[in-house]
N, C-alpha and C positions, 0 to 999 in steps of 0.2 A: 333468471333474468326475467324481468317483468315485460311485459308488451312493449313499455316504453323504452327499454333497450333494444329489444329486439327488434320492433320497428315491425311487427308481422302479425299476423292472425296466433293465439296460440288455446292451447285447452289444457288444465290439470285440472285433479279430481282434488277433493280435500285430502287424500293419500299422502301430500306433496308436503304436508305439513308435516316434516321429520319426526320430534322428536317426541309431540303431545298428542296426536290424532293417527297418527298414518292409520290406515283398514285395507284391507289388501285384499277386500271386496266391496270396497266403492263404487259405486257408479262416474263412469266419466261420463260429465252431460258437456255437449259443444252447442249453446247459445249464441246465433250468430257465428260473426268468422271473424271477429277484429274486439272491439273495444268489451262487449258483454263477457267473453271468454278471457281477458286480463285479471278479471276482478281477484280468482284465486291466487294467482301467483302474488299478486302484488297485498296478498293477504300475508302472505307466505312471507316477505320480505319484509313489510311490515312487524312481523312477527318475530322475526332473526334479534336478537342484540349483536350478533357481527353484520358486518355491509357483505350482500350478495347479490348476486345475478342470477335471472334462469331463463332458460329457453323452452317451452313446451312442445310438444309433438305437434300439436296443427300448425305452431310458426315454422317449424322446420320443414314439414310437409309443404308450407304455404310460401317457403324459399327455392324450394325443389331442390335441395339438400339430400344427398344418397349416402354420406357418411357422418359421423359425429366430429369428426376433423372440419370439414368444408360447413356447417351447424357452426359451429362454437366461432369461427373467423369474424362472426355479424356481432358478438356479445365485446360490450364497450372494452377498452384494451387489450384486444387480442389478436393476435396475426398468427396465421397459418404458416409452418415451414414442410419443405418437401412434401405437403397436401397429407401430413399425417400426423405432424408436431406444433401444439401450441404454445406460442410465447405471452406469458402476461405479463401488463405491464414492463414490457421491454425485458423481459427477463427470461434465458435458456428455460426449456422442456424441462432440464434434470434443476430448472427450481421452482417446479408446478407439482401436485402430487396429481395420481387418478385412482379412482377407487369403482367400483360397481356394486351401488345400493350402499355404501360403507365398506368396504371389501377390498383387500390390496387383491391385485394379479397382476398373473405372470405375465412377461411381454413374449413373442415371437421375433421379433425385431432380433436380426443380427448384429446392430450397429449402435443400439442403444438399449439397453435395462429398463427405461420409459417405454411402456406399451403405445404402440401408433395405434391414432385415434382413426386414423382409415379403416379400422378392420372393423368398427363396427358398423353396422348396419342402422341407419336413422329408424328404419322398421321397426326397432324391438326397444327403440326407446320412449319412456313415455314424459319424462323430463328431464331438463341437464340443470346442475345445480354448482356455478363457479363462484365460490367463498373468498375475499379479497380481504378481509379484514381474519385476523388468525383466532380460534376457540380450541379451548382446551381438548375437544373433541376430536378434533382430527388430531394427523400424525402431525406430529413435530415438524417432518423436514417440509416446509414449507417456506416459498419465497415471493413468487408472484402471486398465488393462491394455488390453491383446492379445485378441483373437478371433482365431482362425483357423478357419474352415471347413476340414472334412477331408471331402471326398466320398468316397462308394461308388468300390468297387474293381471289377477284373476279377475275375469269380466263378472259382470252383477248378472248377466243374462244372455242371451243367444245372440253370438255372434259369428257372421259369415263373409269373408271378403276376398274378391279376388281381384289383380292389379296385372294388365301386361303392354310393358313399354318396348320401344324401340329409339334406334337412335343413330345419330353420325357424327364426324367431327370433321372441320374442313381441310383438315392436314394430314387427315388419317384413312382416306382410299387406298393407297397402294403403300406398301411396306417391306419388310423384311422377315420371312417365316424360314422356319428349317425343319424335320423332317423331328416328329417325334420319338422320344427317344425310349419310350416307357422302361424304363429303368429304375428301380426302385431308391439303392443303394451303389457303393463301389463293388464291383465285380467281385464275386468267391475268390474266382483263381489270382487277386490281385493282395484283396484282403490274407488268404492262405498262405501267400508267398515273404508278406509282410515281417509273419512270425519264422518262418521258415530262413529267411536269408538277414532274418533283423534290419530291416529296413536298406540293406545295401542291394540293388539289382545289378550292381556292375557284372559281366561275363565274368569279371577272373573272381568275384566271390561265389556266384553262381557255381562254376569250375569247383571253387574248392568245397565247398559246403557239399555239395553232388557226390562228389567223391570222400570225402570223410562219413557223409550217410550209408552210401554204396558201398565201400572199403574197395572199390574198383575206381580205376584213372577216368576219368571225364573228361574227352574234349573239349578243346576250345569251339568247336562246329557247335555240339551239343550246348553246349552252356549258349554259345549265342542262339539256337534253338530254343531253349528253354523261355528264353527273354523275349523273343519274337512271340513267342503264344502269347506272353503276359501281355505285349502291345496291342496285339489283339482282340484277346479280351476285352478292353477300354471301348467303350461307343463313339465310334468315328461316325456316327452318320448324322453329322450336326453339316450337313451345304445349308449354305445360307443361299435364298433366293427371293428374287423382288416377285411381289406377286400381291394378289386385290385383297382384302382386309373386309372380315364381314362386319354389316350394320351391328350396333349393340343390341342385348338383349334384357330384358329385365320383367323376372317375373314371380308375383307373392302371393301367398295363399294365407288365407289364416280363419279360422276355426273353433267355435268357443263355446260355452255356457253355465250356467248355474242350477244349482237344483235346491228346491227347499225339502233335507232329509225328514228335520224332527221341527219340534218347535223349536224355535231359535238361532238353530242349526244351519248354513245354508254349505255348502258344497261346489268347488266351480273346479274348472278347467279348463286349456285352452291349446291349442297346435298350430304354432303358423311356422313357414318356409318364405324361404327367398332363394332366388338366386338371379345373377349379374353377367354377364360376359363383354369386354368391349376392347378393342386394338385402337392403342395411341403411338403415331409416330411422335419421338423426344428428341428430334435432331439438334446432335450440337455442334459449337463451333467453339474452341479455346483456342488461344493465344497468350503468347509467353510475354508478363508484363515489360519485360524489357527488351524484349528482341520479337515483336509481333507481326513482322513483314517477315522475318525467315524461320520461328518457331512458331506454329499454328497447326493445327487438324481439324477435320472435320468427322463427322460421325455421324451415319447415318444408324437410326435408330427405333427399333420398334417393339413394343411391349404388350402383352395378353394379360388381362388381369379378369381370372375368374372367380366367383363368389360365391359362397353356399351357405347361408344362414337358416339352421333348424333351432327351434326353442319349443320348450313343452313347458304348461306351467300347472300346478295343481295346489289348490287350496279349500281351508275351512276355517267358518268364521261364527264364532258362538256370542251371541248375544250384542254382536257390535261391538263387544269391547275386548273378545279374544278372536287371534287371527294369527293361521299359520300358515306358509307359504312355502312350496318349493319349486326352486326355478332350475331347468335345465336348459344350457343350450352350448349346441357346437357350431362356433363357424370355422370355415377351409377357404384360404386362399392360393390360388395359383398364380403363381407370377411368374410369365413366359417370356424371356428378352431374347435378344437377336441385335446386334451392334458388326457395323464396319466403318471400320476407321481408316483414316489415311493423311498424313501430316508430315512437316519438317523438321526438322532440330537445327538450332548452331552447330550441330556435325553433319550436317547432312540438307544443305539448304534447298528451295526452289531451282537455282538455277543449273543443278544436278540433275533436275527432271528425275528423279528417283526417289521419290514420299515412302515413307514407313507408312505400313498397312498393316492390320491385325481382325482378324476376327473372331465375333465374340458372342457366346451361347452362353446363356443360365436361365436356371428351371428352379425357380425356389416355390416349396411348400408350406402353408404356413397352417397352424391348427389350432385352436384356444377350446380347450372343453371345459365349460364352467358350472357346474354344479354349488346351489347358493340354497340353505333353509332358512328363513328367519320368522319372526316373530311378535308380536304387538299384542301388549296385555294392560289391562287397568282392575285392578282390585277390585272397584266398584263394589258390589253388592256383595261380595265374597269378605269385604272388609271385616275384622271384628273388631273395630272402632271408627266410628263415621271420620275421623280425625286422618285416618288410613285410605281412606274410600276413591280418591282422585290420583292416587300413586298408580305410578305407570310403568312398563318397562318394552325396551324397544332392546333386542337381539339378533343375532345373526351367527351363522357359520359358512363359511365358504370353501371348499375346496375346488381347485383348476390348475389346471396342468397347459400350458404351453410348447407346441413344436415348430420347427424348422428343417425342413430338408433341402438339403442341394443335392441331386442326385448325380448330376453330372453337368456341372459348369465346365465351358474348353475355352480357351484362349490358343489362337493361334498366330504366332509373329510372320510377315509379309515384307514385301516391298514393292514397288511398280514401276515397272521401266517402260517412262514415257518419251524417250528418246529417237524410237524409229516414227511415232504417229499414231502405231496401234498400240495401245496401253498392254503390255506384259505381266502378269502377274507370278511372283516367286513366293516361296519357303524359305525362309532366312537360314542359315546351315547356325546351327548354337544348340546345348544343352536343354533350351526349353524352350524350342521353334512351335512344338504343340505342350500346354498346360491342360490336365484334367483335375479338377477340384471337385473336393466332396465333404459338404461338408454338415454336421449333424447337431443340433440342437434342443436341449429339453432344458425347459422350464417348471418346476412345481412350488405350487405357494398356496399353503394353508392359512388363510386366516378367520378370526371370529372377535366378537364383541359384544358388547351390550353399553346401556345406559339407563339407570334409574330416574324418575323424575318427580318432585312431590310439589307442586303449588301449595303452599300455606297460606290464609287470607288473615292480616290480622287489620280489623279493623278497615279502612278504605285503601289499607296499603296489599300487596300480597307477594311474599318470597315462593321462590322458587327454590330448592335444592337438589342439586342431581350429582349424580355419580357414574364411575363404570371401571371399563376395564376393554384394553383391544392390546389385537397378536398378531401378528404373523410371522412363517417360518419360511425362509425360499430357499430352493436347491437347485444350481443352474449348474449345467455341464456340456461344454463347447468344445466340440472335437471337429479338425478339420484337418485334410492329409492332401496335399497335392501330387499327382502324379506325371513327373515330365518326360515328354520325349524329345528327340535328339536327334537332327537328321544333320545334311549335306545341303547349301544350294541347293533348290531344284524347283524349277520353271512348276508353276499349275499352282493351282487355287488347294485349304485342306482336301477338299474332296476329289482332288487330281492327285495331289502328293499321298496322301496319308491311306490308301489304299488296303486292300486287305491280298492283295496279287504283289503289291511293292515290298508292303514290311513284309513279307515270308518268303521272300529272292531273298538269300542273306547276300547277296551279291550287291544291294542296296543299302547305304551308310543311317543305320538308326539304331538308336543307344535308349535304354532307361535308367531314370534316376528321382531321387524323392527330394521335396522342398519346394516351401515359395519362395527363400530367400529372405523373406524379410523377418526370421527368427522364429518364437514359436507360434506356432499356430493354434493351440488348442489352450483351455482354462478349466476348472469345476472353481465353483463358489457357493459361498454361503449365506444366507443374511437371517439376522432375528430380530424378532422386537416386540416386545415387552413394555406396555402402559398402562397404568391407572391414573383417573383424573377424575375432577368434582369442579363445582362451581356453587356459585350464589347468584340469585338472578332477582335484586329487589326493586319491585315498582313502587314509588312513591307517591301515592294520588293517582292523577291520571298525565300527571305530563313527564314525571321524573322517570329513569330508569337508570340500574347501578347494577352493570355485572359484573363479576369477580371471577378469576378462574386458574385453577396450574392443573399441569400434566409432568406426572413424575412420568421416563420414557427412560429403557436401557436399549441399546443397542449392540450387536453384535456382528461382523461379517470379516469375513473371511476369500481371499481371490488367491488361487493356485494358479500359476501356468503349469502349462504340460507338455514336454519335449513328448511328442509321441513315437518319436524313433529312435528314444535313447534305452536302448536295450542293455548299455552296459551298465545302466542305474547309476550311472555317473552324474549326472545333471540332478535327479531325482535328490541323493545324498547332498547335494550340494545345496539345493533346496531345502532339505531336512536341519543341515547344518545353520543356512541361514536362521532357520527359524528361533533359533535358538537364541539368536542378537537379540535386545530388549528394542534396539533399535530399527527390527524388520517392519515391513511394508506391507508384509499380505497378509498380516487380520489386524484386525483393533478393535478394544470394545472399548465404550464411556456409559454414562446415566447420567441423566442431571431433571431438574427441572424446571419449565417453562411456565412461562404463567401469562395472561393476558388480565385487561382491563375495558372496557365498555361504559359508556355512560351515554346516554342519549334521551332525545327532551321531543317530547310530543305537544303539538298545538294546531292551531287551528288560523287562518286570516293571514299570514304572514307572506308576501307579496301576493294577495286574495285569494291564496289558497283556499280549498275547504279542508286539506290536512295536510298536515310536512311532522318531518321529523329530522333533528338535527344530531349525527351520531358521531362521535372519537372513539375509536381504538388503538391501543397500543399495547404488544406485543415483543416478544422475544420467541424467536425461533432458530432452529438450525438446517442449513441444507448437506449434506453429505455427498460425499463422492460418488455416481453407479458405480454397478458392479463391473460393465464395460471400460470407462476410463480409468479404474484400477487395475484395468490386466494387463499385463506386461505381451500384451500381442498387436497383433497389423491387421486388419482386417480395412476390404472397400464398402463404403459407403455404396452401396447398392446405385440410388437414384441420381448423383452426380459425378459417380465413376472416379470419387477420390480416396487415397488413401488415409486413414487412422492410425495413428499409436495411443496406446492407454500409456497411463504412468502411474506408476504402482507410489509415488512420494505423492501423492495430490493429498492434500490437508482438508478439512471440515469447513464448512464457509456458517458463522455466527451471525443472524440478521438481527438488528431493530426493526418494529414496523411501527408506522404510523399511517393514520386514518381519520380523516373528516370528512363526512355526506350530509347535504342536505338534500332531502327528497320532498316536491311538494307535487300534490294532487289535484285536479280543478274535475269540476263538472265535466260530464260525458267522458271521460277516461284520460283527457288531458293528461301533461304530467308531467314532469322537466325535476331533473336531479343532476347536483354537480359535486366532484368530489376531488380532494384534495391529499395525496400521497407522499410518504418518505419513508427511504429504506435506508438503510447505515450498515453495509456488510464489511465485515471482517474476513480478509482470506478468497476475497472471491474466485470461482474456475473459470478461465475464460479459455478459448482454443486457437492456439495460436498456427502459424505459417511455420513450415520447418522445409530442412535440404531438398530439393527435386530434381529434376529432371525439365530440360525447355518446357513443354506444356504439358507436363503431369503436377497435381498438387496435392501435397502433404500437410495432413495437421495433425497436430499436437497439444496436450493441455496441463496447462500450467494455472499455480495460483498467484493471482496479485496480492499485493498489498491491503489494499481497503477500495469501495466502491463504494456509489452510493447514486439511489437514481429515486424522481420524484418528480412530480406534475400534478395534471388538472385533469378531469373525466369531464365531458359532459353530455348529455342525455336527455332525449326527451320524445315527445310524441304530440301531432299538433291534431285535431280533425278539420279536415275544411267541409265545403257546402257537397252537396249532389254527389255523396258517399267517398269521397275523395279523402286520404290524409295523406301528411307528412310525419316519419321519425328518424330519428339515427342519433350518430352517437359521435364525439371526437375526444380523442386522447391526444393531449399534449404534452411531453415528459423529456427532460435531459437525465444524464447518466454521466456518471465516470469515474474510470478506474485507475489505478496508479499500481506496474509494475516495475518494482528497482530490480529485483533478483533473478531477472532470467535477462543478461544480455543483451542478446541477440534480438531482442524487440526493438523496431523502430520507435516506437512513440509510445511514451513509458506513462502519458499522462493521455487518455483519451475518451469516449467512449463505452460502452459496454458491448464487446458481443451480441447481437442479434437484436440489439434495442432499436429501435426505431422514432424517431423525435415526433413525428405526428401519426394516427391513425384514422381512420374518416369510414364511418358504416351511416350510408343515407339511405331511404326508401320511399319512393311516391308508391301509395297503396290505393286502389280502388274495390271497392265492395256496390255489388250492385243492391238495388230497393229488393228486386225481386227474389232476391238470393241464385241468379243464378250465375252470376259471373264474378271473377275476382282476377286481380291481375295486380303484378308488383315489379315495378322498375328500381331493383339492389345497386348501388354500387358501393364497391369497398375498397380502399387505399392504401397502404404503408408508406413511410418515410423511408430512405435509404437505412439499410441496417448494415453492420460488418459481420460481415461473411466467416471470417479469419481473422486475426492483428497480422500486419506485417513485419517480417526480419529482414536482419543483413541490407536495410537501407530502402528496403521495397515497404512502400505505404502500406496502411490497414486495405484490404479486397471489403467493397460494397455491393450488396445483391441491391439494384436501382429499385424503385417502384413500379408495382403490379399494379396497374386500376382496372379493376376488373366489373363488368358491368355486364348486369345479368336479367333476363326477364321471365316471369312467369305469368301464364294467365290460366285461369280451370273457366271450365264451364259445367253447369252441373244440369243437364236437359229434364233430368227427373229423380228424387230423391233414394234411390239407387244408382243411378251412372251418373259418374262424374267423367270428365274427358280435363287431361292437362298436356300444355305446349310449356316447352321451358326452351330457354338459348342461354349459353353461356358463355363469357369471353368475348361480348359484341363488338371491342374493340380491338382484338385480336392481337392480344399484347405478348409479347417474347418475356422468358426470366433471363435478366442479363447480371453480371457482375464486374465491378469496373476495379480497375486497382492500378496504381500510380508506382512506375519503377524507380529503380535508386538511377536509370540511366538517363533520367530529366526528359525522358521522349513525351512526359505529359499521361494522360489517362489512356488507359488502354479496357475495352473488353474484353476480360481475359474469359468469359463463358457466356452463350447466351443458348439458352433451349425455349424449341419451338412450341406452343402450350396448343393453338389453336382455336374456333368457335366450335363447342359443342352445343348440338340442334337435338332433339326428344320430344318424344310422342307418349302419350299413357293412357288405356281407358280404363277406369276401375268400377265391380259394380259390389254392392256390399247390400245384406242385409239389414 
């Protein structure tokens, strides 16, 4: 995305230039902070035959941007969901690709096979590069566009920087903490007993299995002994307590230089670190769209999210035209939650003075280690025909590996008797009054590529030919076991009831047993893929341009669920057996090939530009199912605390693409671009509303019929007098889809899932004469999107609009310290979600969480 999208300061090195230049020991120069440092990108894009966008490191820097999620929301057509998923042009995460440097990887994500773009760190990025118009180069499954992550390079020279911020949020002083749990895994004695009694802990199998090992009689005392230890064992020491929330932390180092070994030879490397700490209260409040005076809760809410970003980079670069690179880096996040709830049902109204209460702990870990080599070569002088001599090739390999841990999520079911004046709190007497979940995930994905390139010049015309070849292989395996326990009524909070003095009285009512209840819990899957693709890229004179291009692509994948407590191989076999149907669900392969088209006309005066370009593309592509919505399990939604089903029938959704840009240029960096979109999907996935509970909500996905969505971009950048500009961006776009074959949908003609009819990225920008001040007042928008489609008579759920308005200003005292103030959320806006029941009561707020103003400090001094 060029300056003029982005609306900010930005810097790339000629690196940025994919597919004909990159050197991966470039010098990044930052001339100035605004119009002087556009010039590359907007070379860059100029230079694309498909239409793209990019964001550089200083605009991001120069937004006060800490993730590549919260980065990409400012780039024309784009909206952030759950602060980690991007929708382009109105269209779901799983029909965007992301890639790093060209590179598929693995997600950490529970909830979705699409890697969240929160996990990376805007630090280690040196451009972002979002492709809306499709080229045979990328992967196939493409719908809104292409992300590719472009990481920092090997520096040209010595480099030193250190950064440390602080920070608040105005919702986020006092909160909810519990007692750490340092637990790695589930318990030995829990895991041990797993295999031992096959997944049944009742006393009377306990009883029997004791005594068939022993060939002596085993009580009934003993075996409820035995079960008591296991209880145990479990980490009970999750009390939740209100209590003060430290300021954020944020702090980077980084490290660098070059050396010249020989002639021609130069040598570099680089070390930088991060890390983040900061507690957000996420208070929510639902409501049951039909009954929201006597089904509703609240939820109080508080989360830890810790960050550790290490990267090392090393490189050599021979003659400027050979250059090899290897990039390593790991980042770890912690995510600490703490929730209590407490709410009605139509079984259980207000005027009972009696709220269902629950509390709720989870500790999830998350780990991406990505290891990337790649490559950049030109024949050049090695040629042995001058004819050969500008042939280039641009390579990669990437291996990463992806995890997740839960080490011990607990749910504990409540009630509260508000009836005498002093609020009462109890343990519900049920099966699985306390929940401990554990739950485990690995992701590994190999991929690698290249691309050949040859400019040919004949005459004042010159063709391009290129070629290649991209892979990747992914292996995901999702194991999750929950362990319930089971008590009696009984007055006190978990940390009153659930005792380590209580459960070992066997004199006191409490049982073990296994399941979440909502089916299986666990999956391993597969995915492959397999492309080679070419193109023609002919310039005709200097205004014409004719690209051509297909990508032959085979695909493979494969989704198991997995009874994990089916010991009698009963489930397993049945499984085995399905598989055998021509018409089973959990794998498929196809191939086909896609092909695109480009044509685009270069000139000059054209509303008094001094250059524009007027560019069509049209494409065919495909999106496929993740690996998550094809498994047949249940899994929560982490951040909105709602429940998931995969569906193992979900079919391939076939795109058309269409594309028209015109971009023009004027003196001083001006710029203004509009562009025009259509898509024609076949088979779309949308996620629909399925059975619940008063205010719990369930989705589900299914595919429609046909959809089809399409609008206008538009774009620009203005400068005014006394270092003052104006830029931004608005998307205008309709959508809609038609589902006859799933029922239970209210409104069969509407819509798309998560599209949103307008977008709106503005920014007044100041730079000062003397360079030493800059300041940027961001705001950004969405239309109402749906959330869910509605069933059983209940409307589509709308997540309303976020306008979110943000400022930043730097001050740079001396050309080493810089000093930055950022404020975000100046309007202090709630995420709400509206949805209309079938009981005619009209619109209802069925969620709205509390986001807050976040306030930050930084001083950095650098080399």
């Amino acid at each position: 995305m060029s300056l003029a999208i982005a609306g900010l300061s930005t810097s790339v090195s000629a690196q940025d230039n994919e597919q004909i230049k990159p050197m991966s020991l470039e010098e990044v120069v930052v001339v100035g902070r605004l119009q002087s440092v556009a010039a590359s990108l907007v070379d860059e894009r100029l230079e694309l035959p498909y239409s793209a966008d990019f964001l550089g490191f200083e605009a991001i820097s120069r937004a006060g941007d800490s993730t590549i999620g919260s980065a990409l929301r400012r780039v024309t057509g784009l909206t952030l969901v759950d602060g980690k998923f991007i929708y382009i042009r109105g269209l779901g995460e799983r029909y965007s690709s992301v890639t790093v440097n060209g590179a598929a990887v693995p997600s950490p994500d529970l909830a979705r096979s699409v890697i969240p773009l929160d996990l990376f760190p805007s630090s280690i990025v040196e451009s972002l590069k979002v492709q809306k118009s499709w080229g045979p180069d990328l992967p196939a499954n493409f719908g809104g566009g292409a992300i590719d992550i472009r990481t920092r390079s090997v520096p040209s020279g010595p480099v030193a920087s250190v950064s440390i911020g602080s920070g608040l949020n105005t919702v986020s002083d006092d909160g909810l903490l519990y007692p750490e749990s340092g637990a790695s895994n589930m318990p030995q004695a829990i895991r041990s007993a797993l295999g031992r009694y096959r997944g049944d802990f009742t006393t009377s199998n306990i009883q029997k299995t004791e005594s068939n090992e022993s060939g002596t009689s085993v009580s009934t005392a003993e075996a409820e002994q035995i079960q008591r230890n296991l209880i145990l064992a479990l980490n009970r020491n999750v009390g939740i307590q209100q209590s003060s929330l430290d300021p954020d932390k944020d702090i980077k180092v980084d490290l660098g230089n070059a050396w010249d070994v020989a002639d021609e030879i130069v040598v570099g490397g680089s070390f930088s670190a991060a890390y983040s700490e900061q507690f957000r209260n996420k208070d929510q409040i639902k409501r049951s769209a039909n009954n929201p005076e006597d089904a509703y809760s609240e939820t109080k809410r508080t989360a830890r999210d810790e960050r550790t970003t290490l990267a090392l980079l090393l490189g050599v670069e021979y003659a400027q035209d050979n250059s090899i690179q290897l990039s390593s880096y790991f980042i770890s996040n912690e995510y600490d939650e703490a929730r209590m709830k407490t709410g009605y049902s139509t079984s259980n109204t207000p005027d009972e003075l009696r709220p269902d209460t629950s509390y709720v702990t989870r500790l999830e870990d998350r780990e991406l280690t990505l290891n990337q080599l790649k490559g950049s070569h030109r024949l050049g002088e090695f040629s042995p025909v001058e004819f050969l001599s500008p042939l280039s090739l641009e390579w990669f390999y990437s291996d990463a590996e992806a995890k997740t841990d839960i080490p011990n999520s607990t749910a504990f079911d409540g009630s509260l008797d508000l009836t005498s004046g002093t609020p009462t709190p109890s343990i519900k007497g049920n099966a699985t009054s306390g929940q401990f979940s554990f739950l485990e995930l690995r992701d590994e994905v190999e991929s690698y590529g290249g691309i050949f390139e040859l400019p040919i010049s004949v005459g004042l015309n010159e063709i391009t030919l290129s070629g290649g070849w991209w892979a990747s292989t992914k292996a995901r395996e999702y194991y999750g076991y929950t362990v319930n326990v089971g008590t009696a009524n009984t007055v006190g909070t978990p940390q009153t009831v659930f005792t380590d003095e209580r459960i070992a009285d066997l004199n006191n009512n409490f049982d073990l047993n296994m399941g979440s209840g909502f089916g299986k819990e666990s999956y391993v899957a597969a995915q492959k893929v397999n492309a080679l693709h070419g193109g023609v890229d002919y310039h005709l004179g200097e205004s014409w341009r004719f690209t051509v291009g297909a990508r032959w692509e085979e695909y493979q994948q494969a989704v198991l669920p997995i009874d994990l407590l089916d010991y009698s191989g009963i489930a397993l076999q049945n499984t085995i057996n399905e598989l055998s149907d021509p018409n089973q669900s959990y794998a498929f392969q196809n191939d086909d090939v896609y092909g695109s088209l480009g044509i685009t006309y270069l000139g000059s005066s054209l509303l008094n530009s001094e250059e524009f370009q007027i560019r069509f593309g049209v494409s065919e592509t495909v999106v496929r199912p993740d690996i998550r919505e094809l498994a047949d399990v249940a899994y929560i939604d982490p951040e909105l605390g709602v429940r998931v089903f995969g569906n193992p029938q979900l079919s391939t959704t076939n795109i058309r693409n269409y594309d028209l840009r015109g971009e023009f240029y004027y003196e001083g960096g001006n710029n203004f671009t509009v562009s025009l979109f259509y898509k024609d999907l076949e088979l779309p996935i949308e996620r629909v509303e399925g059975s619940a509970s008063d205010d719990d909500t369930v989705l589900a996905y299914v595919n429609g019929d046909s959809g089809e969505v399409m609008g206008v971009e538009f774009e620009g950048l203005y400068s005014l007098p006394r270092g003052f500009f104006l830029s931004g961006n608005v998307t205008l776009s309709d959508s809609e889809i038609t589902i006859s074959n799933f029922s239970e949908i209210t409104n069969k003609n509407r819509r798309m899932t998560g599209h949103s009819e307008y977008v709106v990225n503005a920014s007044l920008g100041y730079d000062s004469p003397d360079e030493k001040h800059s300041a940027s007042l961001l705001y950004n928008v969405f239309g109402e999107r749906i959330f869910f489609a509605g069933t059983n008579g209940n409307d589509d759920a709308f997540e309303q609009p976020f306008n979110s308005l943000d400022l930043v200003y730097s001050y740079y005292p001396t050309e080493q310290i810089s000093l930055k103030f950022k404020a975000n959320n100046l309007l202090d806006e709630k995420r709400e979600f509206e949805q209309t029941g079938f009981s005619g009561k009209g619109s209802t707020t069925i969620l709205e969480q509390e986001v807050g103003t976040s306030l930050s400090a930084s001083i950095s001094w650098k080399y």
